[in-house]
C-alpha positions as CSV (number, residue, x, y, z in Angstrom):
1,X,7.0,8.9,-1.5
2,X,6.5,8.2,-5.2
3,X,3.4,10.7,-6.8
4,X,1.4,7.6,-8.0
5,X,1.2,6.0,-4.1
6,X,0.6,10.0,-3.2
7,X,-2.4,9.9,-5.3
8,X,-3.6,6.5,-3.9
9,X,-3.4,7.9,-0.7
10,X,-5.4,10.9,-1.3
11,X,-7.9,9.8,-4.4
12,X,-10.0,6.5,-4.9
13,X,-9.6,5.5,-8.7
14,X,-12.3,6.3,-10.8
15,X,-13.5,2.9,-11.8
16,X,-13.7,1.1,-7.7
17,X,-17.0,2.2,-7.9
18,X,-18.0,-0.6,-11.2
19,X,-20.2,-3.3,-10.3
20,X,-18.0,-7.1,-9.9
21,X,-18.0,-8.3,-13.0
22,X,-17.4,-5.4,-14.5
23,X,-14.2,-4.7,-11.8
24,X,-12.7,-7.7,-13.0
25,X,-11.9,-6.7,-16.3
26,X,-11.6,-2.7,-15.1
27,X,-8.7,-3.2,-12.2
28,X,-5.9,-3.4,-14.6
29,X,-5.5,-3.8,-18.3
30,X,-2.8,-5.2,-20.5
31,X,-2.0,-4.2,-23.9
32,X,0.5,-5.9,-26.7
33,X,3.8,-5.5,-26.0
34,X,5.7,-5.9,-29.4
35,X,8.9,-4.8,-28.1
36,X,9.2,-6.9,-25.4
37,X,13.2,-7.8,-24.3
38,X,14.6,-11.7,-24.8
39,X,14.3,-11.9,-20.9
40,X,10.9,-11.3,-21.1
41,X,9.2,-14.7,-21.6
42,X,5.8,-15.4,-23.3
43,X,3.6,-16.9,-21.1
44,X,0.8,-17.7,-22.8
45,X,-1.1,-17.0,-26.3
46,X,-4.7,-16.4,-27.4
47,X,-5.3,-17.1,-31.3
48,X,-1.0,-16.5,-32.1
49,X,-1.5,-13.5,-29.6
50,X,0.9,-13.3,-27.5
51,X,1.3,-12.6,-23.3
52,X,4.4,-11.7,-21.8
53,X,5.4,-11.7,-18.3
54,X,5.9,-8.2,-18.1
55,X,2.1,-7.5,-19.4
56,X,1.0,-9.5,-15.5
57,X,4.0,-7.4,-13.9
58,X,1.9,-4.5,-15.6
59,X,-1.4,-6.1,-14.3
60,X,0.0,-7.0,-10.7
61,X,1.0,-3.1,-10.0
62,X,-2.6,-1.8,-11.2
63,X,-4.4,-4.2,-9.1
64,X,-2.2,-3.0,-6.1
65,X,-4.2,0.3,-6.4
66,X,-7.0,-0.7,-5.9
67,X,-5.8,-4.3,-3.3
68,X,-2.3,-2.4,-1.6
69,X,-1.7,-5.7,-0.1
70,X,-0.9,-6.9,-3.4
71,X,2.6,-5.2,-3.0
72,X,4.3,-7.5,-0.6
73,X,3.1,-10.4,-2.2
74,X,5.4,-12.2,-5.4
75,X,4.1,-12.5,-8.7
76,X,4.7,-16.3,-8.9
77,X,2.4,-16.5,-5.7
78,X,-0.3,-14.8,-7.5
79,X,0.6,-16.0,-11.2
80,X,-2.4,-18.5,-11.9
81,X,-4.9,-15.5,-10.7
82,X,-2.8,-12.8,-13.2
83,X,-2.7,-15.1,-16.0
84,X,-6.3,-16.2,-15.9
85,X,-7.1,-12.6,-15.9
86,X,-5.2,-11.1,-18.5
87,X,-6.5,-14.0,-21.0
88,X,-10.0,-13.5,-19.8
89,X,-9.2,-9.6,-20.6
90,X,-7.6,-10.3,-23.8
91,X,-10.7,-12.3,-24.9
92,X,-13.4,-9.6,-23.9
93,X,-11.3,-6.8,-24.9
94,X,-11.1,-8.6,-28.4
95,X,-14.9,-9.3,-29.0
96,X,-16.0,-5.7,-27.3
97,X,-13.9,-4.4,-30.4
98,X,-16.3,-5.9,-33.0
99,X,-19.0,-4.3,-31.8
100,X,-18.1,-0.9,-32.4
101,X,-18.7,0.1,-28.8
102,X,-15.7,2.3,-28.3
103,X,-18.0,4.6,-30.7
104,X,-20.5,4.8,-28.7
105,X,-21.8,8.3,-27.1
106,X,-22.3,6.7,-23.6
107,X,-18.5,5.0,-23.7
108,X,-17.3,8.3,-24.7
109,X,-18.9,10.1,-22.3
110,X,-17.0,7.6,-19.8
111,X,-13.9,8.0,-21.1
112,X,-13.8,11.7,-20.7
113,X,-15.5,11.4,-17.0
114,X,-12.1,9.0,-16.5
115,X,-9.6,11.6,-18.6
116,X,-10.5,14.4,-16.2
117,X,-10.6,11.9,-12.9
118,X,-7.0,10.9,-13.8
119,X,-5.6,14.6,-14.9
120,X,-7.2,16.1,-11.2
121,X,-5.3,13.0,-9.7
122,X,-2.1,13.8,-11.4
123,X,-2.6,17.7,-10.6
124,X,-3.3,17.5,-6.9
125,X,-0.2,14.2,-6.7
126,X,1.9,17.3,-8.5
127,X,1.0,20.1,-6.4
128,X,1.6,17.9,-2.9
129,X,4.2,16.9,-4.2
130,X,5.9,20.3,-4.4
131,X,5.0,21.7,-0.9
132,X,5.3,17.9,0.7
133,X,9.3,19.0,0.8
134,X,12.4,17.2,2.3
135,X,12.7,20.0,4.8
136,X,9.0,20.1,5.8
137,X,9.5,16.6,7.0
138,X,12.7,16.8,8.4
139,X,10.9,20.0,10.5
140,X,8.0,18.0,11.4
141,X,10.3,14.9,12.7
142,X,12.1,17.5,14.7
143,X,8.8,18.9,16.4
144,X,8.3,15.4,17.3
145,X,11.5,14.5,18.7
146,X,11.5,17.6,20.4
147,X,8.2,16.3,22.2
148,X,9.1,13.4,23.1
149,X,8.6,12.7,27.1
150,X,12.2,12.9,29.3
151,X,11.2,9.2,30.6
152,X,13.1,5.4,31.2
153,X,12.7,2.8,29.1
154,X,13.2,-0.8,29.8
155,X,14.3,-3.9,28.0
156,X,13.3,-6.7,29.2
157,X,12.1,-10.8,28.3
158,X,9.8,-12.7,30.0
159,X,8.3,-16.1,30.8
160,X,4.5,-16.5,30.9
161,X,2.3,-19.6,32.8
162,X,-0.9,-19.6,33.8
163,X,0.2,-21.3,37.6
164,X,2.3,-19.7,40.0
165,X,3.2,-22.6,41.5
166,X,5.3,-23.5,37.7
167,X,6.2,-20.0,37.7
168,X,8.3,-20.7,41.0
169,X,9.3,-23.8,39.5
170,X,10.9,-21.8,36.5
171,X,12.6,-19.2,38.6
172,X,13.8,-22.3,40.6
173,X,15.4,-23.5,37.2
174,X,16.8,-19.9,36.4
175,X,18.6,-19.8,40.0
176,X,20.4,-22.8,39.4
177,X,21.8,-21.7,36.0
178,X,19.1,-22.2,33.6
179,X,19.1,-20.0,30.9
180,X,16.1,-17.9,30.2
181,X,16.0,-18.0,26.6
182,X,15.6,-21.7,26.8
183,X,13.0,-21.4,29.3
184,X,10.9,-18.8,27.7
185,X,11.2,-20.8,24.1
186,X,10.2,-24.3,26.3
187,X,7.6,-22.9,28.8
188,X,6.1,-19.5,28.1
189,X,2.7,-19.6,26.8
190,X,3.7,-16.3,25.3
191,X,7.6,-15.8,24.4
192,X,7.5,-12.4,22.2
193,X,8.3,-12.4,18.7
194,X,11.5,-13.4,19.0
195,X,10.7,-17.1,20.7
196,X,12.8,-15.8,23.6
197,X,10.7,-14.2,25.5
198,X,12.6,-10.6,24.6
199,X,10.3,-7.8,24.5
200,X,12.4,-5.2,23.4
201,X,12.1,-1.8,24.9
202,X,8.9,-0.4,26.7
203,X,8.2,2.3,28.4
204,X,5.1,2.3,31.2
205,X,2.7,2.9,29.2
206,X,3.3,0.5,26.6
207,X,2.6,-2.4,29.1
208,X,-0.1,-3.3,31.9
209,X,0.7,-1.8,35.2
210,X,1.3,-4.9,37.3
211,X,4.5,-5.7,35.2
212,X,5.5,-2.0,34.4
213,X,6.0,-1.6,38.6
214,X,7.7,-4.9,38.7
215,X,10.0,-4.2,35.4
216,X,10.8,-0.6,36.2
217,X,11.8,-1.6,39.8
218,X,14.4,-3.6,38.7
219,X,17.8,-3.3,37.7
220,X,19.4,-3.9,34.7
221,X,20.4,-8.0,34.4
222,X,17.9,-8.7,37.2
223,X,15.6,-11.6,37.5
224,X,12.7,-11.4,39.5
225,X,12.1,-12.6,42.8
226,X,9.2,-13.7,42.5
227,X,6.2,-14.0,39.8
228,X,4.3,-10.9,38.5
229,X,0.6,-11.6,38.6
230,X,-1.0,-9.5,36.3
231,X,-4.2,-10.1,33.4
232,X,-2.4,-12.6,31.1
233,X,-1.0,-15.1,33.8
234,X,2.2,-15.0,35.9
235,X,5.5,-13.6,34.7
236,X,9.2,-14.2,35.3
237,X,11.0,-10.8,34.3
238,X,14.7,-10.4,33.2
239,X,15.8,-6.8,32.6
240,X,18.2,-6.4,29.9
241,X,18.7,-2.8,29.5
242,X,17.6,0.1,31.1
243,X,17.7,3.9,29.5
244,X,16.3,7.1,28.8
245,X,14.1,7.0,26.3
246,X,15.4,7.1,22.6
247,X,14.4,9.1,19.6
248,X,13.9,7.5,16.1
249,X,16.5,7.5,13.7
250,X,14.9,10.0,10.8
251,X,15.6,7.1,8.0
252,X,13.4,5.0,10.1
253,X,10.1,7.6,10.5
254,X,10.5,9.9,7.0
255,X,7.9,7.4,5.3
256,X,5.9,7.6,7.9
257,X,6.1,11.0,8.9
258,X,5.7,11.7,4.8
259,X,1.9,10.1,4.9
260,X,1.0,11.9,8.4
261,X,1.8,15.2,6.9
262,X,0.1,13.9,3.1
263,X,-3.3,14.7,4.5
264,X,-2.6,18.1,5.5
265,X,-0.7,19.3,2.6
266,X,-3.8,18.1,0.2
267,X,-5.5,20.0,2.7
268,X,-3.9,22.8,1.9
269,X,-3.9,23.3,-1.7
270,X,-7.1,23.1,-1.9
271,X,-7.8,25.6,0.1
272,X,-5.9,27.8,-2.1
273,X,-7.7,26.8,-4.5
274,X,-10.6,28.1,-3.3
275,X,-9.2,31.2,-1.5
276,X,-8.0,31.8,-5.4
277,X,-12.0,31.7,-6.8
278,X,-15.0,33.3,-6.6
279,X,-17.2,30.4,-5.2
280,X,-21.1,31.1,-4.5
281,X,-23.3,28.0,-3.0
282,X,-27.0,27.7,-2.7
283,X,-29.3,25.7,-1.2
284,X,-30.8,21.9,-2.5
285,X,-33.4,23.8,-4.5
286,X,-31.1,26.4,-6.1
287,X,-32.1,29.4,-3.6
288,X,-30.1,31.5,-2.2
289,X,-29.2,31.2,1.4
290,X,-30.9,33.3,3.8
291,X,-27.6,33.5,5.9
């Protein structure tokens, strides 16, 4: 994990806290990019001023912090929305510099109140950073893989109806050489996210009991007998697999286990922090605790 999502995960920024209007020019800014490479088209100007892609590329990955949706999503999809903003930011940013505001003791004030927010972000990103090791995780994943219950999972697809009687109809089908792919993709009112009706692996407490006694009673490339009446409707089962329950691959949970432990690390450094000063509280009115 990279420091700057570390210190979105532990840290709101300084400036979420600005009224709308103000937010909209605050949650990202662009600057003039002289040296921008030949593959690095202009895509608009203001006055001969000139905007380059790589100034809304620059705009997209600040609004993330604040919107972390934004990440997934392509820049064309969102490159109206950049592009009206950076002109709009441009424009303001052009006419606030007339007015001699940057001079101003309550923008300076500001400005140091965001300095110090941004350098205790970067010091606390650092300092998890150095104790948030590759062998901290890689213990952590072990203590979890290690916990991990000695139990059976199943794989399994199903079809889903809301009639018995159609369900019968569809294991009628299957018996006769149907496959159950086709039928799930055709019938079920619920085929999985694969459109086949495949489930992937479960164990019993992953799905309601009704089907978990049917599922785990079966054996593996069995169909059932007869429907499974449970909540959603009736179910045809086919079991797939059957296995002892796997572990996650470490590639696959690192991330994961990386954010879980985030929280404690940030924890504790700064509870070093304070075991390392001399901290007196007192009460609302400045008295000294009785206690």
């Amino acid at each position: 994990m990279s420091v700057s999502l570390i210190r979105g995960t532990i840290l709101a920024v300084v400036v979420a806290s600005a009224a709308a209007v103000a937010a909209y020019f605050a949650y990202g800014d662009i600057s003039a990019n002289e040296q921008a490479p030949a593959n690095d088209p202009v895509v608009a100007t203001i006055d001969g001023e000139k905007i380059h892609r790589s100034d809304l590329e620059s705009l997209k990955e600040q609004i993330t912090k604040q919107v972390p949706q934004l990440a997934s999503v392509d820049l064309d999809a969102v490159y109206k929305g950049l592009l009206d903003r950076a002109i709009d930011q441009k424009l303001v940013a052009r006419e606030a510099g007339k007015t001699g505001l940057a001079d101003s003791a309550d923008i300076k004030t500001r400005l140091k109140e965001v300095e110090g927010e941004l350098v205790r972000h970067a010091w606390i990103a650092e300092a998890i950073e150095k104790k948030l090791t590759d062998e901290r995780i890689k213990t952590r994943y072990e203590e979890l893989v290690k916990d991990i219950p000695n139990e059976e999972e199943v794989r399994a697809r199903h079809i889903l109806v809301d009639d018995e009687g159609k369900a019968k109809q569809l294991i009628a089908k299957l018996r006769k050489g149907a496959k159950f792919e086709d039928l799930a993709k055709a019938e079920s009112q619920n085929p999985g996210p694969s459109e086949d009706g495949d489930l992937g692996y479960f164990t019993r407490a992953n799905v309601v009991p009704e089907f978990a006694d049917a599922a785990f009673a079966m054996e593996k490339g069995d169909i059932s007998k007869a429907p499974v009446k449970t909540q959603f409707g009736w179910h045809i089962i086919q079991v797939s697999d059957k296995r002892p329950v796997q572990a996650p691959k470490f590639e696959d949970v690192a991330d994961q286990i990386r954010e879980e432990l985030t929280t404690k690390v940030a924890a504790e450094v700064l509870s070093d922090l304070r075991k390392e000063a001399a901290i007196e509280v007192f009460n609302p009115d400045g008295s000294k605790p009785t206690d």
